[in-house]
VMD Tcl script that draws the C-alpha trace (Angstrom):
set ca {
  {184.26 82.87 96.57}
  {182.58 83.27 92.97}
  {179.95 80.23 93.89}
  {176.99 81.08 91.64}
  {174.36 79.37 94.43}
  {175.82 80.57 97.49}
  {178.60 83.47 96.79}
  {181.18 83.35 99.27}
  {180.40 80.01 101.18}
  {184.07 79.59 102.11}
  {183.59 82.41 104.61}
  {179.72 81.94 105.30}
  {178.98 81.03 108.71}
  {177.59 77.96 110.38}
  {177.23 77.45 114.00}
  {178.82 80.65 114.50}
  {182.23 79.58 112.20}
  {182.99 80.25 109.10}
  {182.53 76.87 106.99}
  {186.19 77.08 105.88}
  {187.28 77.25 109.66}
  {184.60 73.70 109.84}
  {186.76 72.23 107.15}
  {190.01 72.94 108.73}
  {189.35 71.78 112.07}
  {188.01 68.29 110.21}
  {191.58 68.13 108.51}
  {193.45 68.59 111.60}
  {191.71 65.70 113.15}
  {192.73 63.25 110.83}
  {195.06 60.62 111.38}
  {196.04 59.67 108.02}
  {197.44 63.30 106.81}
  {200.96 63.96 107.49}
  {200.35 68.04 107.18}
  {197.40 70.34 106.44}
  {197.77 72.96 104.35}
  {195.62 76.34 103.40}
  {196.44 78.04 99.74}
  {194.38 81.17 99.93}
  {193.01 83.13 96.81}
  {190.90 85.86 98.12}
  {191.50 88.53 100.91}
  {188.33 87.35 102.46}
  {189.69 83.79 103.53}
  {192.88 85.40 104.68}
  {191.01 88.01 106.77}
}
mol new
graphics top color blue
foreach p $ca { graphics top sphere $p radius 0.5 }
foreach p [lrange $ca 0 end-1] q [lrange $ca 1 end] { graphics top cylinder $p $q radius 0.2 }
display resetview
């Protein structure tokens, strides 16, 4: 959330998502993981 060249990417939007919401659909496609798993650190991801 602290980025220095783009503060708070993790919740800035593309297409209309949140990138960190891109990311996580990615890892749910995959076929090689098992699980997926989110450790949040700020509010603003939980939110």
């Amino acid at each position: 959330m602290n980025s220095s060249r783009l503060p708070r990417k993790l919740v800035a939007e593309i297409g209309g998502k949140p990138m960190l919401q891109h990311v996580l659909e990615r890892c749910l496609q995959s076929t090689a993981a098992r699980a997926t798993v989110l450790c949040r650190v700020s509010q603003a991801v939980a939110d």
